[in-house]
C-alpha positions in Angstrom: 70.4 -20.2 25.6 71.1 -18.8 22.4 69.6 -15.1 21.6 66.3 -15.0 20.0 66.6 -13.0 16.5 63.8 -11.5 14.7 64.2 -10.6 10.9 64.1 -6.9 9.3 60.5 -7.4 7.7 59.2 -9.1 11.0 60.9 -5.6 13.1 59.1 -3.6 10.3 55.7 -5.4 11.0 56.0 -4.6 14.7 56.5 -0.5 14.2 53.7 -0.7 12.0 51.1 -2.6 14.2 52.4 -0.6 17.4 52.7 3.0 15.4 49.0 2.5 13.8 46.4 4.5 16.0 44.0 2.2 17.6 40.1 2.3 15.6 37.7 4.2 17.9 34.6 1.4 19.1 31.7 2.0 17.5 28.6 1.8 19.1 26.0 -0.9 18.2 22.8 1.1 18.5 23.5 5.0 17.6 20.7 7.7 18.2 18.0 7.3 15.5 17.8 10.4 13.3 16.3 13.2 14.5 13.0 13.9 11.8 12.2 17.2 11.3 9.9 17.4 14.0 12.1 18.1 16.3 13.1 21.3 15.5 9.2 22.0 15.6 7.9 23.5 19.1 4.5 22.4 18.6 3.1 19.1 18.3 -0.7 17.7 17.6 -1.5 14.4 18.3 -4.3 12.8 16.1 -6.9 10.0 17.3 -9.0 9.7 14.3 -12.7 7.6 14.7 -15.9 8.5 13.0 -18.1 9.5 16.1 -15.2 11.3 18.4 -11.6 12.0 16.5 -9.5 12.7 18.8 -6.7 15.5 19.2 -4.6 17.4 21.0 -2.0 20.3 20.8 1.3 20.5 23.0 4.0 22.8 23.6 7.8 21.6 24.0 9.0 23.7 27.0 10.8 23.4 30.3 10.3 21.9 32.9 7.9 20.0 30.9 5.3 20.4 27.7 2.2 22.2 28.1 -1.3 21.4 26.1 -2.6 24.4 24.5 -6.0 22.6 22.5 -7.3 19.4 23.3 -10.8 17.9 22.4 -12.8 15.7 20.4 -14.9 16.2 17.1 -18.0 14.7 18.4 -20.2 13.4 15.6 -24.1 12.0 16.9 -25.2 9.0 15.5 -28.0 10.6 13.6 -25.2 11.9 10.9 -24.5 10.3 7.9 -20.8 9.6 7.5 -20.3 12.0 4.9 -20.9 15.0 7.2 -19.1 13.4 9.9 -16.1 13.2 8.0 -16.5 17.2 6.3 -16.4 17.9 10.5 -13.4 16.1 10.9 -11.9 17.7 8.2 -13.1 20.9 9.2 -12.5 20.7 12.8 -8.4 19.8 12.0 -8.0 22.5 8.9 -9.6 25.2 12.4 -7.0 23.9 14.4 -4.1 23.6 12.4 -4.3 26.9 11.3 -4.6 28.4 14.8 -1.8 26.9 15.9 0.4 27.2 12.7 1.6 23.6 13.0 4.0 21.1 11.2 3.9 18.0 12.3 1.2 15.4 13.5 1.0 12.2 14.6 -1.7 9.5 14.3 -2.0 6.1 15.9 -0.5 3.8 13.6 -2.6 0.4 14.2 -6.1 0.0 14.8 -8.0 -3.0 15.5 -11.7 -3.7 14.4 -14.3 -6.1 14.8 -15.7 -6.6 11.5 -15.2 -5.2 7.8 -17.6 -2.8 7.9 -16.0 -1.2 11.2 -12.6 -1.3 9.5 -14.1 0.6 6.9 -15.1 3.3 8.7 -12.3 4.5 10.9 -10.5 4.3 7.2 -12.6 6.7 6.0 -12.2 9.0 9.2 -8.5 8.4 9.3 -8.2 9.2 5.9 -10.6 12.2 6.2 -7.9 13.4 9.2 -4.4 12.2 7.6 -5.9 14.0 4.1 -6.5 17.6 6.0 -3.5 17.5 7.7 -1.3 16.5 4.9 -3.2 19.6 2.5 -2.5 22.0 5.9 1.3 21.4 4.9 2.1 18.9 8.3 4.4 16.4 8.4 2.4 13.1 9.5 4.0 10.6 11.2 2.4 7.5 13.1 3.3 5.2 16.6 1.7 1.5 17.0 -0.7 1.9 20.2 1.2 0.0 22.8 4.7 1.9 21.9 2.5 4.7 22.8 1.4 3.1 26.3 4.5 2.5 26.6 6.6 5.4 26.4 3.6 7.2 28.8 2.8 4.3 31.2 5.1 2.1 31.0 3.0 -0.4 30.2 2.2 -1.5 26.5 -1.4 -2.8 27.6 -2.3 -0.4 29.9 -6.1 0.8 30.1 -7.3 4.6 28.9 -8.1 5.7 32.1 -4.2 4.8 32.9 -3.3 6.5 29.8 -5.8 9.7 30.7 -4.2 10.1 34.2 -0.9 9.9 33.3 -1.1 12.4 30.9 -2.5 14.5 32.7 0.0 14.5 35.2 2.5 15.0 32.5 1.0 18.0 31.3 -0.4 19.6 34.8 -4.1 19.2 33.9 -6.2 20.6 36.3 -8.1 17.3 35.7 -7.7 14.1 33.0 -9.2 14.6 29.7 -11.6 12.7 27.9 -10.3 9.3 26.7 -10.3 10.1 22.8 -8.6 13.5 23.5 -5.8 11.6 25.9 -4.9 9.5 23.6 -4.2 12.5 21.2 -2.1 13.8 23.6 -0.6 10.6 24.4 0.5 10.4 20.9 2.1 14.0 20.9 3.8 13.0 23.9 5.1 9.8 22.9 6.1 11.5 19.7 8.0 14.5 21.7 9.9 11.4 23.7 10.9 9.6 20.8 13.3 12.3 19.4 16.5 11.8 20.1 16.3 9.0 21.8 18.1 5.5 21.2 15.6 3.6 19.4 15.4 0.4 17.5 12.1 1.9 15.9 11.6 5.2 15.4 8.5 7.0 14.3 7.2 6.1 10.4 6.6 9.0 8.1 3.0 8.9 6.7 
């Protein structure tokens, strides 16, 4: 059999291909960017409605976060809107200052019946976003079921789920009202989301 030749320019092509260093794989999904959030100790998670907004203040700490303020701005039927909204407002502007905070939360989606109910939890969740936003916070916002998700599990899963898992995140001596859970649901969610690999992370407000 007669000896099998290569050329000069094809022996130059080999040394190249074999002296190149081989490209590092990439990955597909790469941690989302960390917002600023994270470099923030203290969270407040924001559930804004007309009657009962709501909210809830947590610690990032080890071996897990701990709730410093969690309620709800109660608001009785009897009040016209406009003064439920200056408590709201008022309420938030208390708390935000007590806690020096930075950043804040909100659900992102809510669902109502009719136009005149949409209306209304605007107004409150712009009275809420609005005080927050003049406080100085960074607001960000997480759909509902992301939310029941990164607590439960379980996108659809019912408040009282949500309440008793969040208590048993944060070592409550007993679950908190639904409005103030899903507050600190939020935080939580939030707190979980940093970092993480993510093909949605939280939306600045």
């Amino acid at each position: 059999m007669a000896p099998m030749g290569i050329t000069p320019r094809q022996f130059r092509q080999m040394q190249e291909r074999l002296g190149s260093p081989k490209r590092a794989a990439r990955a597909v999904f790469e941690p989302t960017a960390p917002v600023s959030a994270k470099a923030h100790q203290l969270i407040l998670g924001l559930d804004p409605s007309l009657r009962g907004t709501g909210y809830g203040v947590i610690r990032l700490a080890k071996p897990s976060p701990q709730a410093l303020e969690h309620g709800v701005v109660s608001c009785p039927a009897s009040w016209e809107r406009s003064r439920c909204l200056m408590q709201i407002a008022r309420t938030l502007r208390d708390v935000a200052r007590r806690w020096q905070l930075a950043v804040c939360v909100v659900e992102g989606l809510f669902y109502a019946q009719n136009l005149q109910t949409a209306l209304i939890m605007g107004e409150a969740r712009g009275a809420a976003l609005a005080t927050v936003a003049e406080a100085g916070l960074e607001v960000y916002e997480l759909a509902p079921r992301k939310v029941k998700q990164a607590i439960v599990g379980y996108g659809a899963a019912s408040k009282l789920a949500v309440a008793k898992m969040v208590q048993r995140m944060l070592r409550l001596p007993e679950a908190p009202v639904p409005d103030a859970a899903d507050a600190l649901a939020l935080a939580l969610a939030f707190a979980q989301e940093q970092g993480r690999y993510s093909f949605q992370a939280a939306k600045r407000v």
